[in-house]
PDBQT receptor file of N, H, CA, C and O in Angstrom, charges set to zero:
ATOM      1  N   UNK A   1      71.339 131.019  58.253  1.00  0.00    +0.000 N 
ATOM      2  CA  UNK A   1      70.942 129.714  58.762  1.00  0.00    +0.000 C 
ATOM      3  C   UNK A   1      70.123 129.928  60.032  1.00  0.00    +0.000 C 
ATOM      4  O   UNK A   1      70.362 130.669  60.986  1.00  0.00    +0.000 OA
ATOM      5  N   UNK A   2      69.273 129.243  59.853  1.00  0.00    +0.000 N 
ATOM      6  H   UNK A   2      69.079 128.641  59.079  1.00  0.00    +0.000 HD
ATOM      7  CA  UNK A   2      68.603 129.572  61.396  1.00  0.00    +0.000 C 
ATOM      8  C   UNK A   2      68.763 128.684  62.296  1.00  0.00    +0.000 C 
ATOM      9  O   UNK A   2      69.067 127.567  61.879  1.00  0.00    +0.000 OA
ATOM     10  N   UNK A   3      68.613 128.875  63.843  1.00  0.00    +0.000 N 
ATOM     11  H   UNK A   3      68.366 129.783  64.181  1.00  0.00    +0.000 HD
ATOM     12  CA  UNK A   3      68.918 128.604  65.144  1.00  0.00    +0.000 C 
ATOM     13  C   UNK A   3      68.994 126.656  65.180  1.00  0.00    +0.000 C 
ATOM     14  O   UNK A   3      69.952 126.059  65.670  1.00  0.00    +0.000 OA
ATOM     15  N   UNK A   4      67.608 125.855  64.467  1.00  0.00    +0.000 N 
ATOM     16  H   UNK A   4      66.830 126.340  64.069  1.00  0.00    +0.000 HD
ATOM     17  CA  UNK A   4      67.620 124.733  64.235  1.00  0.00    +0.000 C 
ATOM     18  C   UNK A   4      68.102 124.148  64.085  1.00  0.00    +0.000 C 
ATOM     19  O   UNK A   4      68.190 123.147  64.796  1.00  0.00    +0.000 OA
ATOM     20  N   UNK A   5      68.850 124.386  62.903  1.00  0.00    +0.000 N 
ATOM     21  H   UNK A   5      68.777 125.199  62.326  1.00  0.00    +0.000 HD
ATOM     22  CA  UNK A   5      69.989 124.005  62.084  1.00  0.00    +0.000 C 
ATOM     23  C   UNK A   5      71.270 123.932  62.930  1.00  0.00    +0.000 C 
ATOM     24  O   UNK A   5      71.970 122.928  63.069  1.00  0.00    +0.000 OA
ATOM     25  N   UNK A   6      71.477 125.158  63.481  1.00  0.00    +0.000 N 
ATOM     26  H   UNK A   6      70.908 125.973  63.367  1.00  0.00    +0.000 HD
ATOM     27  CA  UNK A   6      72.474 125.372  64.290  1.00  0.00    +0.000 C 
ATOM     28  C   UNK A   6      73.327 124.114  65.470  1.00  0.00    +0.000 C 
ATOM     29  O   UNK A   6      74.444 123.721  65.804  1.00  0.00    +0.000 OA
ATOM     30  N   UNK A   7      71.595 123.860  65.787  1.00  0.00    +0.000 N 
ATOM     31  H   UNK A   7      70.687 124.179  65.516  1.00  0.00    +0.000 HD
ATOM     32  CA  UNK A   7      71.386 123.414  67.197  1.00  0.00    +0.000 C 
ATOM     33  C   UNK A   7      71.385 122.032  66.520  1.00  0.00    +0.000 C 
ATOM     34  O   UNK A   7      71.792 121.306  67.427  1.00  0.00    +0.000 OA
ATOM     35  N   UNK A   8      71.187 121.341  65.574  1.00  0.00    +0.000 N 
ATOM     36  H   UNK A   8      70.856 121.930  64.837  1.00  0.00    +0.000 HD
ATOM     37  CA  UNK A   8      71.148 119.892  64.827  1.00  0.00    +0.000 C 
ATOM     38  C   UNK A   8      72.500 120.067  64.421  1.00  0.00    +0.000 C 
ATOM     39  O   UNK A   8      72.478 119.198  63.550  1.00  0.00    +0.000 OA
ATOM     40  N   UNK A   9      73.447 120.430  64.382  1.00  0.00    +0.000 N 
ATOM     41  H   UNK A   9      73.465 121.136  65.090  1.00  0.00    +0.000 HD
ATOM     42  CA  UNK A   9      74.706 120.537  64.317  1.00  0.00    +0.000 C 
ATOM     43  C   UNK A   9      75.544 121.059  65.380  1.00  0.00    +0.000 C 
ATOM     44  O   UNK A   9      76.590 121.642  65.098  1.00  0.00    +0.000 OA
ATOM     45  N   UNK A  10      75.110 120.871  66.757  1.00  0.00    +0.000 N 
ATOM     46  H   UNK A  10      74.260 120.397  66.986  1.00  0.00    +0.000 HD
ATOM     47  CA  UNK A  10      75.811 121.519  67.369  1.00  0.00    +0.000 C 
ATOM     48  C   UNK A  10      77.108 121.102  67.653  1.00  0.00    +0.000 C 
ATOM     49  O   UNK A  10      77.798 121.917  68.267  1.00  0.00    +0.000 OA
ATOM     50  N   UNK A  11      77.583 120.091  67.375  1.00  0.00    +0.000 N 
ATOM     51  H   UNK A  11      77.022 119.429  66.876  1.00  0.00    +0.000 HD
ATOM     52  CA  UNK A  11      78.784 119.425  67.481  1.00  0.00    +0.000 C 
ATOM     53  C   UNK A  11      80.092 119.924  66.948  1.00  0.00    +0.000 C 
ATOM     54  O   UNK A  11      81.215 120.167  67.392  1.00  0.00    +0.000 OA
ATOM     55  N   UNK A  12      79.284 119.981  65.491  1.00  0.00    +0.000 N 
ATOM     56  H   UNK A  12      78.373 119.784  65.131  1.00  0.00    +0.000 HD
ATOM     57  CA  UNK A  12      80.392 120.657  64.656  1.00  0.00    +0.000 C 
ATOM     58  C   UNK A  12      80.503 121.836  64.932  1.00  0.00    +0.000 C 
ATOM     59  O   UNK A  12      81.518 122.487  64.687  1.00  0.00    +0.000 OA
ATOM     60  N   UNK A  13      79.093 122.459  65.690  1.00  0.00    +0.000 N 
ATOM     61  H   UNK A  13      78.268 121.930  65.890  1.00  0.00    +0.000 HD
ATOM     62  CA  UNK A  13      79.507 123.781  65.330  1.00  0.00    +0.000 C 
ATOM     63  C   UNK A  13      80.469 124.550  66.626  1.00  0.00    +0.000 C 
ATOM     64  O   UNK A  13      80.878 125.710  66.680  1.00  0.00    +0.000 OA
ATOM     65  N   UNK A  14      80.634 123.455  67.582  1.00  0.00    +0.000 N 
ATOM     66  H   UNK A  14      80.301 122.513  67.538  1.00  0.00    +0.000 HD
ATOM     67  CA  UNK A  14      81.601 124.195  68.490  1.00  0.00    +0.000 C 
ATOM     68  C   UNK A  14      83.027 124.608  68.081  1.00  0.00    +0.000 C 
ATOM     69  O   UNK A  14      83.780 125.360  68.700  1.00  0.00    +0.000 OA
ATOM     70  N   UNK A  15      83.154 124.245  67.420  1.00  0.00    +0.000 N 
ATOM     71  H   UNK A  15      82.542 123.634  66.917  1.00  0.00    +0.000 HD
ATOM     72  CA  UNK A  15      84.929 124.409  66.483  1.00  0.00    +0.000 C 
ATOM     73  C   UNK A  15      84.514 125.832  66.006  1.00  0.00    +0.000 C 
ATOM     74  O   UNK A  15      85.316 126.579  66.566  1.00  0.00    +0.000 OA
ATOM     75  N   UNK A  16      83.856 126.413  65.423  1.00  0.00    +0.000 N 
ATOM     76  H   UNK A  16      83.205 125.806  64.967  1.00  0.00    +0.000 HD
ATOM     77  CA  UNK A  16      83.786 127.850  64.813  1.00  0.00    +0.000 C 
ATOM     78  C   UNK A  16      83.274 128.451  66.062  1.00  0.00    +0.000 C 
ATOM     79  O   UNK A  16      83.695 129.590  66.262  1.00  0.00    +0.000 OA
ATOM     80  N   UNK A  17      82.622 128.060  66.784  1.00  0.00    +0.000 N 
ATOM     81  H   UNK A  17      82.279 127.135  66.621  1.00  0.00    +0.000 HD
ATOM     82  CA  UNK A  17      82.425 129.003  68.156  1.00  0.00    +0.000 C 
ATOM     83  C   UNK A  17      83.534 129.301  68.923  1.00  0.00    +0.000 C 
ATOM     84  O   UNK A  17      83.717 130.472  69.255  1.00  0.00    +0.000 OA
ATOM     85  N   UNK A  18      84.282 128.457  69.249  1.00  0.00    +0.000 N 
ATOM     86  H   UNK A  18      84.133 127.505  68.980  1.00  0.00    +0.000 HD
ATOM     87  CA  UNK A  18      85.847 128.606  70.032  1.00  0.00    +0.000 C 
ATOM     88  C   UNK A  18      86.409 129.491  69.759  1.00  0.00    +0.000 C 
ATOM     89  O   UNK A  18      86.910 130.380  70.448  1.00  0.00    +0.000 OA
ATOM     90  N   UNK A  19      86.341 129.148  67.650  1.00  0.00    +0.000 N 
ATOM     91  H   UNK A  19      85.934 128.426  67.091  1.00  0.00    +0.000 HD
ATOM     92  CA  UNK A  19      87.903 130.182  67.274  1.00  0.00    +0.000 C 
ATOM     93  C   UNK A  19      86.943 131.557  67.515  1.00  0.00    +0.000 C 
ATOM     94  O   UNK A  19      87.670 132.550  67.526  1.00  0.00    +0.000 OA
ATOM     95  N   UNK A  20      85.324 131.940  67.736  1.00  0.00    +0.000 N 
ATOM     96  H   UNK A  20      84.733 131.133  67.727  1.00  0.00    +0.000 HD
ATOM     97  CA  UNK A  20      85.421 133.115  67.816  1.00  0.00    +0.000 C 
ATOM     98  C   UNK A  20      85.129 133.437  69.066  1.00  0.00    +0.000 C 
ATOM     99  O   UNK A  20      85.817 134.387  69.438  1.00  0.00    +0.000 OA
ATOM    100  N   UNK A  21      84.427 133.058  69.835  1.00  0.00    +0.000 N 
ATOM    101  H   UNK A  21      83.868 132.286  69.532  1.00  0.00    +0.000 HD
ATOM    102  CA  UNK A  21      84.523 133.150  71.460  1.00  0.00    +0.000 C 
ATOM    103  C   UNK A  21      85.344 132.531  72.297  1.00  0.00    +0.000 C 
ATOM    104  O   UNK A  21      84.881 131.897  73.245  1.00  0.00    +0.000 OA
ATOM    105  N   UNK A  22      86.685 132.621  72.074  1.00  0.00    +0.000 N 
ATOM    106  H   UNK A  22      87.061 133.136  71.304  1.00  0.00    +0.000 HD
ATOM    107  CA  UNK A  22      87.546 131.246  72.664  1.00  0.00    +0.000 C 
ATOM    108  C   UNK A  22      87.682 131.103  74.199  1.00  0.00    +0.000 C 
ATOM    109  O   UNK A  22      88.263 130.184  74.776  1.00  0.00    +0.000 OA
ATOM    110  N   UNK A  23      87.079 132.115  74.745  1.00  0.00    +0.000 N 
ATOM    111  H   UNK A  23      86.606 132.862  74.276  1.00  0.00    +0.000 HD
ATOM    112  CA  UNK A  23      86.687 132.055  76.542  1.00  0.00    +0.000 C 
ATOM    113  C   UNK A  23      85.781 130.743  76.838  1.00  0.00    +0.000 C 
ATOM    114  O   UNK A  23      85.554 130.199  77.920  1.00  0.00    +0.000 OA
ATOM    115  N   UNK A  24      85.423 130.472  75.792  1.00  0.00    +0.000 N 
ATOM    116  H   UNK A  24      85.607 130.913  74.914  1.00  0.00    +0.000 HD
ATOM    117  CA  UNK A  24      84.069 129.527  76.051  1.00  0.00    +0.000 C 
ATOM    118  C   UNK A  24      84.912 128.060  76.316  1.00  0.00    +0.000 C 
ATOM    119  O   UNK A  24      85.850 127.708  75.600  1.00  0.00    +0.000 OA
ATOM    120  N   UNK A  25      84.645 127.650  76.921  1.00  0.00    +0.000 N 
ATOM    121  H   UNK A  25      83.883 127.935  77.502  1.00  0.00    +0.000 HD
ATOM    122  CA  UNK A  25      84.944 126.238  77.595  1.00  0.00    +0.000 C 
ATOM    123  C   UNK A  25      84.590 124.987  77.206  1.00  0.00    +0.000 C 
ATOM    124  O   UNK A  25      83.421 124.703  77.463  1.00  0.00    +0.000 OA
ATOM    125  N   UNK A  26      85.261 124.117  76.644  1.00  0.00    +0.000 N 
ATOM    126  H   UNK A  26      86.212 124.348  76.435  1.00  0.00    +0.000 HD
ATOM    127  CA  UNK A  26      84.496 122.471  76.128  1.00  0.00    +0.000 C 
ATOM    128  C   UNK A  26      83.456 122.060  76.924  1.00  0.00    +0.000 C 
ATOM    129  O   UNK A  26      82.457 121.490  76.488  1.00  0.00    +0.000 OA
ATOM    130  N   UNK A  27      83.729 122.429  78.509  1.00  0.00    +0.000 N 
ATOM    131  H   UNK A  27      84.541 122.892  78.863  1.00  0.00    +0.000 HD
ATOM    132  CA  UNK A  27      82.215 121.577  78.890  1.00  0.00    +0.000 C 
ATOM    133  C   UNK A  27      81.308 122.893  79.260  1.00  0.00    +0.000 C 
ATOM    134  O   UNK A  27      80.389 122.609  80.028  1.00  0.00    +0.000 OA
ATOM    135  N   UNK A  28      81.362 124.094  78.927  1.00  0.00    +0.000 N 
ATOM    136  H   UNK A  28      82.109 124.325  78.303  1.00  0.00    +0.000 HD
ATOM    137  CA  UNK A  28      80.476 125.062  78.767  1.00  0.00    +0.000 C 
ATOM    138  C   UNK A  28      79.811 125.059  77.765  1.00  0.00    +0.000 C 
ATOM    139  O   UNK A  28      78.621 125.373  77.807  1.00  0.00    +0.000 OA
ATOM    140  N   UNK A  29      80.582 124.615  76.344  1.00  0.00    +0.000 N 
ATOM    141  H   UNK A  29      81.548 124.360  76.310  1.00  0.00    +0.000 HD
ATOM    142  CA  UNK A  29      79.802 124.464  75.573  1.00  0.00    +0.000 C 
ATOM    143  C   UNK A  29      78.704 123.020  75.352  1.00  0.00    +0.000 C 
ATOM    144  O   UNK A  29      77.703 122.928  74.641  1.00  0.00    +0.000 OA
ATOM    145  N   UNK A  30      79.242 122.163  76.114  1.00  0.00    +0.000 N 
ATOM    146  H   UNK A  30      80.055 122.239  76.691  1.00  0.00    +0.000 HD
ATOM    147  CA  UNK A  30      78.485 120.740  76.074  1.00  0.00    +0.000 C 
ATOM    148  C   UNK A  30      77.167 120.732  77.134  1.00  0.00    +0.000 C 
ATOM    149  O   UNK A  30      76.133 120.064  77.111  1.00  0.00    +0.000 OA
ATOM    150  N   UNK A  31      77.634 121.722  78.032  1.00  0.00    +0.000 N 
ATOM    151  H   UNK A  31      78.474 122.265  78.050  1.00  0.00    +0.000 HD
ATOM    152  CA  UNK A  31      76.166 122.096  79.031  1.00  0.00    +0.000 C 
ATOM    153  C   UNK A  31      75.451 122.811  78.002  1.00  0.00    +0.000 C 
ATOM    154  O   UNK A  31      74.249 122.554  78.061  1.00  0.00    +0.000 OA
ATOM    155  N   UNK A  32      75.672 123.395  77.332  1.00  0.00    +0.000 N 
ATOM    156  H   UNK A  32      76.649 123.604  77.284  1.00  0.00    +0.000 HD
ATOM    157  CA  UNK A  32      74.840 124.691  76.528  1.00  0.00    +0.000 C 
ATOM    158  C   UNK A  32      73.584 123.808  75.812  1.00  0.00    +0.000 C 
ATOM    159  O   UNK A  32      72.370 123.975  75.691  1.00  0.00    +0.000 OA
ATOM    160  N   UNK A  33      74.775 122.548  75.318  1.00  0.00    +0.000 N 
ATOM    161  H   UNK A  33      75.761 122.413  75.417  1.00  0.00    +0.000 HD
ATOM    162  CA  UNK A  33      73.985 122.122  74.660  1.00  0.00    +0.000 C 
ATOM    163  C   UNK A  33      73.345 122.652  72.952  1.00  0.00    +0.000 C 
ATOM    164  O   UNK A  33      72.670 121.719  72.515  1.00  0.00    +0.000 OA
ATOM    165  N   UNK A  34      73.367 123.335  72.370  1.00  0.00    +0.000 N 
ATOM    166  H   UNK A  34      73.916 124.093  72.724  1.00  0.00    +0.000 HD
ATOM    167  CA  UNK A  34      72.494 123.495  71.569  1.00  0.00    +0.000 C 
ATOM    168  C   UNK A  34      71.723 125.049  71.713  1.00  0.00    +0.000 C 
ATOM    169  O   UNK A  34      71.570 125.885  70.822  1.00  0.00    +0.000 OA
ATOM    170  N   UNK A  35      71.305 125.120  73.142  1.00  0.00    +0.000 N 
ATOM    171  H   UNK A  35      71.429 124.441  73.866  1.00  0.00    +0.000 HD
ATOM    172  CA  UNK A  35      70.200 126.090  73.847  1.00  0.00    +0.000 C 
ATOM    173  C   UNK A  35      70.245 127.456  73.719  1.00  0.00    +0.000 C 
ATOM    174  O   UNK A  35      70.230 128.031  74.807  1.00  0.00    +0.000 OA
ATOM    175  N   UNK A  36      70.296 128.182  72.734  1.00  0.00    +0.000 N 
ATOM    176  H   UNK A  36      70.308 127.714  71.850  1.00  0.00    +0.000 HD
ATOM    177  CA  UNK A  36      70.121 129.846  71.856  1.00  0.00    +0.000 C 
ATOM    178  C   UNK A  36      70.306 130.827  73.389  1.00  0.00    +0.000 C 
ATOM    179  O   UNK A  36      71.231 131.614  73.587  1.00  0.00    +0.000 OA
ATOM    180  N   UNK A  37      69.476 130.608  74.096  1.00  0.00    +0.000 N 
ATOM    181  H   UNK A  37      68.725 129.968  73.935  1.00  0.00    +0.000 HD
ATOM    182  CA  UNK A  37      68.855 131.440  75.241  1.00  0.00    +0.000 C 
ATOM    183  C   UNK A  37      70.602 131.186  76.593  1.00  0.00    +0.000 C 
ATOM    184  O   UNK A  37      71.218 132.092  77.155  1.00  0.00    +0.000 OA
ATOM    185  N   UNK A  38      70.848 129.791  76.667  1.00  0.00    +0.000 N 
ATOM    186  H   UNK A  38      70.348 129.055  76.211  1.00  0.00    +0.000 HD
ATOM    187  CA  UNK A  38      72.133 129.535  77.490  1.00  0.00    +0.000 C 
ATOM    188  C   UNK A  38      73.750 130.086  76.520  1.00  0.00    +0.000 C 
ATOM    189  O   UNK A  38      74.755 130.455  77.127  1.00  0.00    +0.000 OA
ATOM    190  N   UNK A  39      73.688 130.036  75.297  1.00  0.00    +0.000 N 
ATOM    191  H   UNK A  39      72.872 129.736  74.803  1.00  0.00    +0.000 HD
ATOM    192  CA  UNK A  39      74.529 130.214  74.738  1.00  0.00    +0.000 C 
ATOM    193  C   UNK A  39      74.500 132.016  74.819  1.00  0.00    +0.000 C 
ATOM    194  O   UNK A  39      75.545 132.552  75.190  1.00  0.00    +0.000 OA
ATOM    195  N   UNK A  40      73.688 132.621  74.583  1.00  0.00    +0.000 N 
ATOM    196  H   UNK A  40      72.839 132.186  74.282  1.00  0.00    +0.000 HD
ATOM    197  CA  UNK A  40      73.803 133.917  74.756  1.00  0.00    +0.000 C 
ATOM    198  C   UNK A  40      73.921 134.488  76.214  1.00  0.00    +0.000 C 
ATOM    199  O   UNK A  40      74.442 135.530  76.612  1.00  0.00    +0.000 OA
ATOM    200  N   UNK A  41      73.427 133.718  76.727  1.00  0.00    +0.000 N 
ATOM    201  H   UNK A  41      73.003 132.872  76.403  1.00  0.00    +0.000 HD
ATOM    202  CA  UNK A  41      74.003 134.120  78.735  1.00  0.00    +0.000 C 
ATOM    203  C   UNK A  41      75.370 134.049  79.114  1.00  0.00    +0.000 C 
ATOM    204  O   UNK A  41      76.052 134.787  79.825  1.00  0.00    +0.000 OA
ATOM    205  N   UNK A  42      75.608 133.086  78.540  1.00  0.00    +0.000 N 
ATOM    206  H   UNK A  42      75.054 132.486  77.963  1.00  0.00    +0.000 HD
ATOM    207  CA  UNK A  42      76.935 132.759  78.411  1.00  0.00    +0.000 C 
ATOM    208  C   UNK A  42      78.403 133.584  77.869  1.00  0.00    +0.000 C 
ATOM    209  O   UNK A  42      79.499 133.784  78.392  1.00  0.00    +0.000 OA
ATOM    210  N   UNK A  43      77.857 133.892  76.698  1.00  0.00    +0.000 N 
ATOM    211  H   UNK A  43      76.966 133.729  76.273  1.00  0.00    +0.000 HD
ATOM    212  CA  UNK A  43      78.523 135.247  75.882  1.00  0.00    +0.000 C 
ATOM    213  C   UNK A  43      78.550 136.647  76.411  1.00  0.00    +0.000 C 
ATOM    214  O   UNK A  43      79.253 137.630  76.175  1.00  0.00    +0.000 OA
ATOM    215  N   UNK A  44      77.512 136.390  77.233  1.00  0.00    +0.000 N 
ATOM    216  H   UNK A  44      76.941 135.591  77.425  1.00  0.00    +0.000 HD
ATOM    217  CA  UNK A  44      77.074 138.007  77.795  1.00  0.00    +0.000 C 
ATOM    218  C   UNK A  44      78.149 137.699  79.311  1.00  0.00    +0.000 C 
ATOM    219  O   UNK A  44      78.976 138.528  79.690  1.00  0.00    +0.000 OA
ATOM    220  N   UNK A  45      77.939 136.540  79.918  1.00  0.00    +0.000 N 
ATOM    221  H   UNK A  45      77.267 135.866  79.610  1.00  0.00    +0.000 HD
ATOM    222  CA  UNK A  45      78.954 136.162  81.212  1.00  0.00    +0.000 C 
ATOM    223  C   UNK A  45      79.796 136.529  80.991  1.00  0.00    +0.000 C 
ATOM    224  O   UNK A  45      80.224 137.576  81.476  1.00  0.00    +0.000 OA
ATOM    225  N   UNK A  46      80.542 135.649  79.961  1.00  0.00    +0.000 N 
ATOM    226  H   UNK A  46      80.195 134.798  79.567  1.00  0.00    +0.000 HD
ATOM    227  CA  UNK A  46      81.833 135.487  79.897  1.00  0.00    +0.000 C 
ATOM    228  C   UNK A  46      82.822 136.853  79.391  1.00  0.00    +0.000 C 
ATOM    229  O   UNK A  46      83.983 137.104  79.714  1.00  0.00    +0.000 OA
ATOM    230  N   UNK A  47      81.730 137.748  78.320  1.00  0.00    +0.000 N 
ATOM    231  H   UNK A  47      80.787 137.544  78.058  1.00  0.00    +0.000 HD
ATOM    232  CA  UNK A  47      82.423 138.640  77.801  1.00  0.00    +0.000 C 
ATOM    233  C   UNK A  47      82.238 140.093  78.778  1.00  0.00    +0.000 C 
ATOM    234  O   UNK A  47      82.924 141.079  78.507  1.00  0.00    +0.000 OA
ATOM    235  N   UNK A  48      81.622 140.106  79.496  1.00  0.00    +0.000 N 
ATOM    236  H   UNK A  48      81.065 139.305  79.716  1.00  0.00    +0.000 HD
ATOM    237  CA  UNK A  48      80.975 141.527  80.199  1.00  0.00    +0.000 C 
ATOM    238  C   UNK A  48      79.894 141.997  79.375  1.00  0.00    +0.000 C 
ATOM    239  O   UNK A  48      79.471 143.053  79.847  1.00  0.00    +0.000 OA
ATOM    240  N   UNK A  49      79.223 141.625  78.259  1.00  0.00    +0.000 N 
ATOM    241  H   UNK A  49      79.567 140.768  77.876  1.00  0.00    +0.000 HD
ATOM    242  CA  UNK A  49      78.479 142.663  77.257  1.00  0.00    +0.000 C 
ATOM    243  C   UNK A  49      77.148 142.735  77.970  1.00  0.00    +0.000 C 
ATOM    244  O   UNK A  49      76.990 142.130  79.030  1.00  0.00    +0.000 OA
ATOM    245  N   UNK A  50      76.248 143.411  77.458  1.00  0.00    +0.000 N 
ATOM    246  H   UNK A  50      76.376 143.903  76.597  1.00  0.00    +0.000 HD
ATOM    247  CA  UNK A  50      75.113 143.625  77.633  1.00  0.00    +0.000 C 
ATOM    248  C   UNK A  50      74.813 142.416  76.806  1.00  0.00    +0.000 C 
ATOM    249  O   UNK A  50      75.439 141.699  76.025  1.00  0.00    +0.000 OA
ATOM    250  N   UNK A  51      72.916 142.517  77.570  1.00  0.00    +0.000 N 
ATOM    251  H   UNK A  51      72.408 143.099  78.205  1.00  0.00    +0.000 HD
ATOM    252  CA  UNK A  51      72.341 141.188  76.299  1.00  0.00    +0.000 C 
ATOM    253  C   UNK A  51      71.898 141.072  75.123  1.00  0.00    +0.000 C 
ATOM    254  O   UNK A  51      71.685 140.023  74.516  1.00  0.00    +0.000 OA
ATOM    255  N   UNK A  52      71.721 142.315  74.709  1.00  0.00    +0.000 N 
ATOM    256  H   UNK A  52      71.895 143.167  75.202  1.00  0.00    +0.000 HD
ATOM    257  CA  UNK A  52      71.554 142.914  73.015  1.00  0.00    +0.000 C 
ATOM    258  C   UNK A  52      72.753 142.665  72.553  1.00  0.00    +0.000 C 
ATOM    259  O   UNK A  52      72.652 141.913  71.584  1.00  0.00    +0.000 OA
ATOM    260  N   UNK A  53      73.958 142.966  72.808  1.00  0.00    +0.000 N 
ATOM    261  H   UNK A  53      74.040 143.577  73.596  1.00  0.00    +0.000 HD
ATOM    262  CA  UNK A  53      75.127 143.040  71.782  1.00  0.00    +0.000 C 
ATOM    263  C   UNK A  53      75.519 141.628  72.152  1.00  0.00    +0.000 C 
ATOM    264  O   UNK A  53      76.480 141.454  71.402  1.00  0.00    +0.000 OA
ATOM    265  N   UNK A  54      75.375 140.540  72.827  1.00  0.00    +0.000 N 
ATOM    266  H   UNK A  54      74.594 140.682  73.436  1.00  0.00    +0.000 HD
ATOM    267  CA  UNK A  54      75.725 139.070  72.714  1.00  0.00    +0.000 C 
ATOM    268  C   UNK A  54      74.394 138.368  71.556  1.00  0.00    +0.000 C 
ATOM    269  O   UNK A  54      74.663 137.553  70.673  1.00  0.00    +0.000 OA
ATOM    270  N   UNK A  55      73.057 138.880  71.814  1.00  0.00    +0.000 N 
ATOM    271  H   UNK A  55      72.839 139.542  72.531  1.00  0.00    +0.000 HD
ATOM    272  CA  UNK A  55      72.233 138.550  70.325  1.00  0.00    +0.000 C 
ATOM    273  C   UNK A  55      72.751 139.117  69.407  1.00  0.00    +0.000 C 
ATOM    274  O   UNK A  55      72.886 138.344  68.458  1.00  0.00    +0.000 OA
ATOM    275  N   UNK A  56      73.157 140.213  69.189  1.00  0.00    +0.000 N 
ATOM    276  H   UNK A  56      73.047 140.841  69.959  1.00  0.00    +0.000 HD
ATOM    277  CA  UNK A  56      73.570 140.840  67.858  1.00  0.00    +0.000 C 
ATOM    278  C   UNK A  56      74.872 139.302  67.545  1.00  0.00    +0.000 C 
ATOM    279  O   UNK A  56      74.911 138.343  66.775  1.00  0.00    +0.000 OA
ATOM    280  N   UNK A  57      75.572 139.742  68.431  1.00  0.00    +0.000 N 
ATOM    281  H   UNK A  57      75.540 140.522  69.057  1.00  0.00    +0.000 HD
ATOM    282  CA  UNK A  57      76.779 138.696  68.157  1.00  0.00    +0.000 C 
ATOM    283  C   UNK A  57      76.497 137.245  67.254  1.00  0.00    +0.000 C 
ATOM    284  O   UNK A  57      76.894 136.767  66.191  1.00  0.00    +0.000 OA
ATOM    285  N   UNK A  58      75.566 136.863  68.355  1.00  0.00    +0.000 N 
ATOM    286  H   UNK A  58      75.244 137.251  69.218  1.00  0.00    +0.000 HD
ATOM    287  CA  UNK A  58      75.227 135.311  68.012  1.00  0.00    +0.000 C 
ATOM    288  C   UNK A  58      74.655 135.482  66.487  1.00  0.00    +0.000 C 
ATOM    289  O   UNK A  58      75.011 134.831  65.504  1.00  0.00    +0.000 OA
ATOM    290  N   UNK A  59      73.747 136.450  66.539  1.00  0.00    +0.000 N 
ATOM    291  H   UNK A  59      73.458 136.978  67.337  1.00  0.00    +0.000 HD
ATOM    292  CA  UNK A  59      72.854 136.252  65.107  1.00  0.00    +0.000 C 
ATOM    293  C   UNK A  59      73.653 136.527  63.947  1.00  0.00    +0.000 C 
ATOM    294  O   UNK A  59      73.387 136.059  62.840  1.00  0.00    +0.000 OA
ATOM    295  N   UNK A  60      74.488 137.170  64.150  1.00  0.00    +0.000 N 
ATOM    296  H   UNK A  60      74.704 137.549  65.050  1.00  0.00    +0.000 HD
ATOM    297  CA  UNK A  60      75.537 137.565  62.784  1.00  0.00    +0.000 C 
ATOM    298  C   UNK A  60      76.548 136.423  62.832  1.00  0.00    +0.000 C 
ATOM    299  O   UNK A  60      76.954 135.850  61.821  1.00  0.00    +0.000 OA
ATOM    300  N   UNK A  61      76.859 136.184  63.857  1.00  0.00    +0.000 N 
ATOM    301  H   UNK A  61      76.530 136.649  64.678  1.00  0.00    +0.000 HD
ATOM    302  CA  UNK A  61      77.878 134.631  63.361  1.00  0.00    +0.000 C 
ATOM    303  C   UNK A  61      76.825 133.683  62.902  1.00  0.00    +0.000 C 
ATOM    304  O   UNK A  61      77.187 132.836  62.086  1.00  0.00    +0.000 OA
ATOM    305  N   UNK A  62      75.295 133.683  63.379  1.00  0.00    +0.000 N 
ATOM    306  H   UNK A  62      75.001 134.372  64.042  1.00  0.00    +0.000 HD
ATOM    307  CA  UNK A  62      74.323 132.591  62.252  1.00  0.00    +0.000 C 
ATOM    308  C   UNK A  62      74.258 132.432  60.818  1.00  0.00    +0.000 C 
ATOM    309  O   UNK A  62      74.268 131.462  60.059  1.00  0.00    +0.000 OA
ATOM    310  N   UNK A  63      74.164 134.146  60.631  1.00  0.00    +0.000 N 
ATOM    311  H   UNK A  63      74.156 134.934  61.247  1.00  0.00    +0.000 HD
ATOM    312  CA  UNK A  63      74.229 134.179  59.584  1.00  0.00    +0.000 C 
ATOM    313  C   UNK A  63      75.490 133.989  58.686  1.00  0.00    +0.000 C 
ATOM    314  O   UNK A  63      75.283 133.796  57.488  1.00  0.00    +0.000 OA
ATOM    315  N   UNK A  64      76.819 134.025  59.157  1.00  0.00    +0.000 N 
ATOM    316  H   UNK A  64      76.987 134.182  60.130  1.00  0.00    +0.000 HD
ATOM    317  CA  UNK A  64      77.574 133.566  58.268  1.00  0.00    +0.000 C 
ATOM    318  C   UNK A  64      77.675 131.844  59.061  1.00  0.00    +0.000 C 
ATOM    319  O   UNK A  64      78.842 131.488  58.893  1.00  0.00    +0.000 OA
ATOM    320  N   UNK A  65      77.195 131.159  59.527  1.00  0.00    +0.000 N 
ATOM    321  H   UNK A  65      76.248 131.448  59.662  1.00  0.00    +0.000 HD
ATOM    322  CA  UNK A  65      77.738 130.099  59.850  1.00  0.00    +0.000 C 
ATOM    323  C   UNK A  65      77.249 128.465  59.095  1.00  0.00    +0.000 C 
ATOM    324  O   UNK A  65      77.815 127.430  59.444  1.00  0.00    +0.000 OA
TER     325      UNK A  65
């Protein structure tokens, strides 16, 4: 699925983001908004990772999401 889609659903799609990033915060995710570029800053914040392995992250939960 690509990022669009994602982001035109972002509502729903915070429920599958939680159960897999569950550091992530209800109004972290409502600032995010939608926004590919804040959502991966975010992942990279929250988890310690570098910013390649929070894209890797994000893009493989796209693809199954």
């Amino acid at each position: 699925m690509n990022w669009d889609k994602v982001k035109g659903n972002w509502t729903q799609a915070k429920g599958t983001i939680k159960s897999k990033w569950g550091k992530l915060t209800d109004d972290e995710l409502t600032q995010i908004d939608g926004e590919r570029d804040k959502f991966v800053g975010k992942i990279q914040e929250k988890y310690g990772i570098a910013r390649d392995e929070a894209e890797k992250q994000v893009d493989d939960w796209t693809k199954d999401y």
